[in-house]
C-alpha positions in Angstrom: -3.6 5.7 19.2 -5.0 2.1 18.1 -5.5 1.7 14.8 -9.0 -0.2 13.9 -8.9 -3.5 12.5 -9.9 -3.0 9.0 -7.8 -0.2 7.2 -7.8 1.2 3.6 -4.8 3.2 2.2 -6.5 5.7 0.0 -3.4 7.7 -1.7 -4.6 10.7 -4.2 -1.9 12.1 -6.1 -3.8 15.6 -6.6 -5.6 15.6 -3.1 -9.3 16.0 -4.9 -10.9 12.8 -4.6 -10.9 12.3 -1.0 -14.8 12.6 -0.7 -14.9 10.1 -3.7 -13.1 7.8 -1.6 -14.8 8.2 2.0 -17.5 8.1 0.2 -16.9 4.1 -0.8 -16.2 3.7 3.2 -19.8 5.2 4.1 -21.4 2.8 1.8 -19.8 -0.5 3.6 -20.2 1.4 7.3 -23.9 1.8 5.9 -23.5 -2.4 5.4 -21.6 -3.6 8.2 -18.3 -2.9 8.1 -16.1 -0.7 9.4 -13.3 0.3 7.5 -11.1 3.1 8.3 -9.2 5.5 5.6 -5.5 6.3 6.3 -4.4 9.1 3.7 -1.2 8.2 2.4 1.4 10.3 0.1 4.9 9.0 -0.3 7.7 11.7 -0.2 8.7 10.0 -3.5 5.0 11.3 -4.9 5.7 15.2 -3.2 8.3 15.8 -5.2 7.0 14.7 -8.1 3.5 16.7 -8.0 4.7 19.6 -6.2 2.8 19.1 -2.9 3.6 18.8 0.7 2.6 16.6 3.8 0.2 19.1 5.0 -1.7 19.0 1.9 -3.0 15.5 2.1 -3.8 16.4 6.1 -6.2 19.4 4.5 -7.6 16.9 2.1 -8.2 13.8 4.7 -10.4 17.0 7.1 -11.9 18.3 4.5 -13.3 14.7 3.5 -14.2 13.6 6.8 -15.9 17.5 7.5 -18.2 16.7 4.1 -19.4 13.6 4.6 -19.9 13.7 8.6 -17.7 10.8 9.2 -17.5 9.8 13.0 -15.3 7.2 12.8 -11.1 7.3 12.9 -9.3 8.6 9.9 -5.2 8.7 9.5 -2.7 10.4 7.0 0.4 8.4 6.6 3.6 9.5 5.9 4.2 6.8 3.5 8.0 4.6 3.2 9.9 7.9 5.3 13.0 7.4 6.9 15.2 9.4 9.2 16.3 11.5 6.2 12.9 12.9 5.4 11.0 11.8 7.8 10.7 15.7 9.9 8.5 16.7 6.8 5.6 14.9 7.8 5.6 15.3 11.8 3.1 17.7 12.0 0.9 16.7 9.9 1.3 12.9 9.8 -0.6 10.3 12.5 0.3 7.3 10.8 4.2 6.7 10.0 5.4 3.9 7.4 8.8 3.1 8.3 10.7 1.8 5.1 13.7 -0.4 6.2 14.4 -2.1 2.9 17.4 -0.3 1.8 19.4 -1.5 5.2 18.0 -5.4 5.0 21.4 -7.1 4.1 23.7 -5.3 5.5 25.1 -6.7 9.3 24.8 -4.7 12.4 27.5 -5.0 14.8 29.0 -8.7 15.8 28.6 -7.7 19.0 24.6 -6.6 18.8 24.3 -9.6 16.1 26.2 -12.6 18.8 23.8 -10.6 22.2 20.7 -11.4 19.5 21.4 -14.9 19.4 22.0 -15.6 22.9 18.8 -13.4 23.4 16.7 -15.7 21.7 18.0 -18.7 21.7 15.2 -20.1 23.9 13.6 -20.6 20.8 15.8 -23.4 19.1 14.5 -26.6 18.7 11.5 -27.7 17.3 8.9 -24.2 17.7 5.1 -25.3 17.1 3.0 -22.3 16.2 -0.5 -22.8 15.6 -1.6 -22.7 12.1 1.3 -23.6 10.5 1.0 -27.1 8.8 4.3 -28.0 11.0 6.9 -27.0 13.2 9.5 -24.5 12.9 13.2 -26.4 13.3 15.4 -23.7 14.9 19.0 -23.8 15.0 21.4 -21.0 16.6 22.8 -20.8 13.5 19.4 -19.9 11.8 18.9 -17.0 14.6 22.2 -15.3 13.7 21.7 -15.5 9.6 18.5 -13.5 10.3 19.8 -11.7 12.5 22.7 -10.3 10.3 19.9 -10.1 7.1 17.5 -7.8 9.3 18.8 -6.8 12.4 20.4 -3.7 11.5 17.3 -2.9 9.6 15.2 -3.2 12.5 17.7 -1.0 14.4 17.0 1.6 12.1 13.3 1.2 11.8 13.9 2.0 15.8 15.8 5.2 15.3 13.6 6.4 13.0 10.3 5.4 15.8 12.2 6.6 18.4 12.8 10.2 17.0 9.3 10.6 15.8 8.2 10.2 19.3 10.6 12.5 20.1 8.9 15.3 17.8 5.3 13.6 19.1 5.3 13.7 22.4 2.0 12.6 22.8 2.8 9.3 21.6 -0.4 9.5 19.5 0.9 8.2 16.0 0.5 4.3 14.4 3.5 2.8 13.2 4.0 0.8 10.5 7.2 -1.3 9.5 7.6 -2.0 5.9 9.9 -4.5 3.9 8.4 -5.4 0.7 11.0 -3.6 -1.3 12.9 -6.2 -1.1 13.8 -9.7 -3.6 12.9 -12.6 -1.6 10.0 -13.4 0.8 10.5 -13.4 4.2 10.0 -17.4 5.6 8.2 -18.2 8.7 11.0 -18.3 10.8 12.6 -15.3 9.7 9.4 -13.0 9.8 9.0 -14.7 13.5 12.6 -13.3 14.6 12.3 -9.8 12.7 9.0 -9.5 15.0 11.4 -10.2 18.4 13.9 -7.6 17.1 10.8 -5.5 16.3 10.0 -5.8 20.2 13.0 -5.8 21.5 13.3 -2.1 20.0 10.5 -1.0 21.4 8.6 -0.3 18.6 4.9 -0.4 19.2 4.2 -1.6 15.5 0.5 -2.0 14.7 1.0 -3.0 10.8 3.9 -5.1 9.1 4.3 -5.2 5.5 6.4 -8.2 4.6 7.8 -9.1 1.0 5.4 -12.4 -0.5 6.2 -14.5 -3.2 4.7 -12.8 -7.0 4.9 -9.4 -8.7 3.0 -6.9 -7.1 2.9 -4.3 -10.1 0.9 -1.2 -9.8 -2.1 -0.9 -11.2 -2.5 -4.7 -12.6 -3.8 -7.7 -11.0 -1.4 -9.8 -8.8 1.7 -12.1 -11.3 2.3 -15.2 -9.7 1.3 -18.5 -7.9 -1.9 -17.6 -5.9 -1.5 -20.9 -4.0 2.1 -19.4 -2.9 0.5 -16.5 -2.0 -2.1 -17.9 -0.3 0.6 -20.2 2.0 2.7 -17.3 2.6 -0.1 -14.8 4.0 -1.8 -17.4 6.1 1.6 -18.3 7.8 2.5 -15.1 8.2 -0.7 -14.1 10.0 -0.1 -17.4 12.4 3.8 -15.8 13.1 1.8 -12.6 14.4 -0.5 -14.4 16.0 1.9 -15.9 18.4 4.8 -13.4 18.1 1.7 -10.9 19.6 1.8 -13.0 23.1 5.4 -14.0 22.7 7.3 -10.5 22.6 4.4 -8.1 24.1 3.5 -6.9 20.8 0.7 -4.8 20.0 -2.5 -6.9 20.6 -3.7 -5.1 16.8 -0.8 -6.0 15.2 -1.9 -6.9 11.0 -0.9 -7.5 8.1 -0.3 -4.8 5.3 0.0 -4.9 1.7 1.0 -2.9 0.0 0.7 -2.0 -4.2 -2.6 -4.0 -2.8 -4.8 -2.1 -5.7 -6.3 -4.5 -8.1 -4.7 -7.5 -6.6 -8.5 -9.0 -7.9 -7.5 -12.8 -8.0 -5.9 -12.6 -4.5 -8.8 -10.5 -2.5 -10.7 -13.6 -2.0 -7.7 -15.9 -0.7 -7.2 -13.4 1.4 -10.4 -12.9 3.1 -10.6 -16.5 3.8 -7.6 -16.1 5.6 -8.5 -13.5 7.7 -11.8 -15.3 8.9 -9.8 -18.3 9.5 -7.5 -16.3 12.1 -10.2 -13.6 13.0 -7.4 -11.2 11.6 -7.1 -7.4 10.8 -5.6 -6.0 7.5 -4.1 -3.0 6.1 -4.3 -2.5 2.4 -2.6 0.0 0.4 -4.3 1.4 -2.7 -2.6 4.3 -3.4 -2.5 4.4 -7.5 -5.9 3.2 -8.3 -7.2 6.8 -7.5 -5.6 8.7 -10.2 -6.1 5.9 -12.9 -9.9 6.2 -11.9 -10.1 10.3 -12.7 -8.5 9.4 -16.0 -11.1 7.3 -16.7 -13.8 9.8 -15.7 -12.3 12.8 -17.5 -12.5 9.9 -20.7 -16.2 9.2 -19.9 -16.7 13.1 -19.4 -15.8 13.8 -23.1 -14.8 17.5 -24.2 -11.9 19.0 -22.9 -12.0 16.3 -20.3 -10.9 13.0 -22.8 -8.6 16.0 -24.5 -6.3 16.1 -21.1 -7.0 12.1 -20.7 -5.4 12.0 -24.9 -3.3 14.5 -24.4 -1.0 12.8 -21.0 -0.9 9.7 -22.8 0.7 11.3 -25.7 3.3 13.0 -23.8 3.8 10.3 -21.8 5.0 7.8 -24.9 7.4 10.7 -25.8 8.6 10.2 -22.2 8.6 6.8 -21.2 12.1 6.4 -20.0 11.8 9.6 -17.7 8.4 8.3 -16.2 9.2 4.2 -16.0 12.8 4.7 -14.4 11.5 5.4 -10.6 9.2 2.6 -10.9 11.2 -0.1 -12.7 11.3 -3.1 -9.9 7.0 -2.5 -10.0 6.1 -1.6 -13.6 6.4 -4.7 -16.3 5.3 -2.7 -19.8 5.7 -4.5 -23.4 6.5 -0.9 -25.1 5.6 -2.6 -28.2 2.1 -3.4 -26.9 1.4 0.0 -26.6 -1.6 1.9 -28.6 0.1 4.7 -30.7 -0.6 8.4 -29.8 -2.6 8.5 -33.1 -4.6 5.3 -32.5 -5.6 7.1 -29.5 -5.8 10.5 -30.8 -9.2 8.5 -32.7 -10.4 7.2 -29.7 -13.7 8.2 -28.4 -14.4 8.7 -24.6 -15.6 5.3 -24.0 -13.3 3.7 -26.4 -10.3 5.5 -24.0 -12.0 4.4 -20.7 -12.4 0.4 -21.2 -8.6 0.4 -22.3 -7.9 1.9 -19.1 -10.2 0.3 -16.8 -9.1 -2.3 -14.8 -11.8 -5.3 -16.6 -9.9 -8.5 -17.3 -13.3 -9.7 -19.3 -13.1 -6.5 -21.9 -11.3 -7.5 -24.7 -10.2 -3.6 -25.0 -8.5 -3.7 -21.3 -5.0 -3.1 -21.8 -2.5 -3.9 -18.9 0.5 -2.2 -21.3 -1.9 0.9 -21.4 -2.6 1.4 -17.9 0.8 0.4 -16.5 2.3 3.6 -19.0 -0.8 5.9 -17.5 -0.1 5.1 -13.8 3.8 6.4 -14.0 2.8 9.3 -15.7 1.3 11.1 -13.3 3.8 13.6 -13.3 2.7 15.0 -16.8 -0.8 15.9 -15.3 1.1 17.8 -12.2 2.7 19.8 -14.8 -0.4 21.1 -16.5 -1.4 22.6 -13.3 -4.6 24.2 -13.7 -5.6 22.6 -16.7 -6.0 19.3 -15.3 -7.2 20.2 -12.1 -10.1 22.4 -14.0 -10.9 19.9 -15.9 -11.3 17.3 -12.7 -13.7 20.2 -11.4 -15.7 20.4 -14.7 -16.1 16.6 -14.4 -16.1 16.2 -11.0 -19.6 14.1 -11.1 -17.8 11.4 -14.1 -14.8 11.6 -11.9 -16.0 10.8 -8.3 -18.4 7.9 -9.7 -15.5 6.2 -11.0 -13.4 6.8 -7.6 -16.3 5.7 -5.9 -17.3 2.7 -7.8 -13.7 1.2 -8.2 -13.2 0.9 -4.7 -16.1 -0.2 -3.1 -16.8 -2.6 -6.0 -13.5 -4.1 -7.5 -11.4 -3.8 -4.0 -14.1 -4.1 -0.6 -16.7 -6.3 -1.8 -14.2 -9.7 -2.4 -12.4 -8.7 0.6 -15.5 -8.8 2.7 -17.5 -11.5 0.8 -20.2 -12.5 3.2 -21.3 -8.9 4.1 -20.6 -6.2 1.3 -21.0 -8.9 -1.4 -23.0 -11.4 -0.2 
């Protein structure tokens, strides 16, 4: 299975806005440009809501049935390891492999010292194209990398190696992820987890690396975007000629992750991609339920009453719901509206606080930070919220729809969606 070039993670916390989002990926098809959708649900999310793998497999076919879409869709089971990872065989095509918690910790001297002689063709002065210079490589430099991500890369095999056990067929996409993690990975180290990636055998298509910034959820990207900038474009050279080095995947790309919103970086990043002719996965998992908040808001009724009423419960809760996301949330508690401010909020009032618009002097990135963790409280109304997304479905879906194809496709594909 060969992933496409362009690829869109569209998570859905409540599986309902799946047509919403296909929806946005008919209208740039209809332009020019193909963009696949690649379900994903973290087992992290399951628990919370009460769901299970299969469901967001029901969700992605019911989509794609709807709306006649031809083209390749995937459900990915999101940042699974070996401990959870038999969950989402049967219903999963797409496989995230989460190797942050083991990055740090040394594999074996003896795996660790056959690395270094491995590789050590490589020492010297390594010219890669489209890096402003050379890489100076020392043994010294394979083995520190080698005892930072080795094992983690061993494990990431494991993990490949049993789901292709379960999946015979060998008709899954693999992902490696390590963007949980403090630092950035440099050039030279993102070059050498890509040889330990190969020497495992896994047939990664996507890589997620850790870059320089805050990726929050929910918010626009924190940091130096000429950082960024330097980090992406030399990690899409390292794949470039890791690709013909090590026998990689000829598809191999990029992925980013807690890529919603990331507004002020979309544009560096397409200029990238042109520059190398490269493919990208993006990951947009949290917009989604954000955007049906915002609907049920616009909707009015009972619909801005469940919008009032999970922000309410979710101040009274805000250690419970920030605790999971901690390393990706950053909330001034004290810039937060009161549950009686909002209580007097009408519809409109509730929906440009929320909505991602850095030019409205109402948008509030304390606000929708608080609203993205507490998804949970809207699992636990159960049929009140998900009647209320039915009522409004039309306020709902427009937002879904809008948000996606607006705010997150048109920078990234500048010359055609947006031109």
């Amino acid at each position: 299975m060969q992933l496409e070039k362009y690829s869109i993670g569209v998570g859905d916390r409540f599986a309902r806005q799946g047509k919403a989002q296909l929806q946005a990926l008919v209208m740039a098809k209809d332009a020019g440009v193909e963009i696949v959708p690649v379900w994903n649900k973290s087992y992290r999310e399951h628990t919370i809501v009460g769901t299970s793998p299969d469901d967001v497999r029901k969700e992605a076919d019911a989509a794609v049935s709807a709306l006649n879409w031809t083209g390749s869709y995937y459900v990915d089971a999101d940042h699974i390891g070996l401990d959870n990872v038999d969950e989402f065989v049967d219903s999963s095509d797409f496989f995230t492999l989460d190797v942050a918690d083991a990055i740090g910790t040394a594999a074996s001297a003896d795996d660790v010292r056959a690395f270094v002689e491995k590789w050590s063709k490589y020492t010297g002065n390594l010219a890669i194209p489209g890096l402003d210079a050379a890489l100076h490589v020392t043994r010294g430099d394979i083995e520190a990398i080698a005892r930072k991500f080795l094992l983690a890369v061993q494990e990431a095999g494991r993990t490949y190696r049993h789901i292709a056990e379960k999946k015979r067929n060998g008709n899954f996409v693999t992902e490696v992820s390590m963007d949980e993690t403090d630092q950035p990975q440099s050039p030279k180290e993102m070059l050498f987890i890509l040889a330990a990636i190969a020497e495992q055998g896994i047939p990664a298509q996507t890589i997620a690396p850790k870059f320089t910034g805050e990726f929050y959820k929910g918010i626009d990207y924190v940091g130096d975007t000429a950082q960024f900038e330097k980090e992406f474009t030399e990690d899409l050279a390292v794949i470039a000629f890791a690709v013909k080095e090590f026998g990689l995947p000829g598809n191999l790309k990029l992925s980013v992750h807690s890529g919603s919103d990331k507004f002020s970086v979309y544009p560096l990043m397409a200029k990238a991609l042109k520059r190398f002719d490269a493919g990208l996965h993006l990951k947009t998992a949290g917009t989604t339920w954000l955007e049906e908040l915002i609907g049920l808001a616009e909707g009015g009724g009972d619909g801005l009453e469940v919008a009032k009423d999970i922000y309410t419960q979710a101040l009274s809760r805000y250690d419970e719901l920030c605790e999971p996301y901690a390393p990706v949330i950053d909330i001034d508690k004290n810039a937060l509206p009161t549950a009686d401010e909002v209580s007097s909020w009408d519809g409109a009032r509730y929906a440009r606080t929320l909505r991602h618009d850095q030019a409205c002097p109402d948008y509030s990135i304390h606000f929708r930070q608080m609203l993205h963790v507490a998804y949970k409280i809207a699992a636990e109304m159960g049929t009140r919220y998900y009647d209320a997304l039915a009522r409004y479905e039309e306020s709902v879906a427009g937002n879904v729809t809008t948000n996606l194809f607006d705010r997150h496709l048109k920078p990234l594909f500048p010359g055609t969606l947006n031109p």
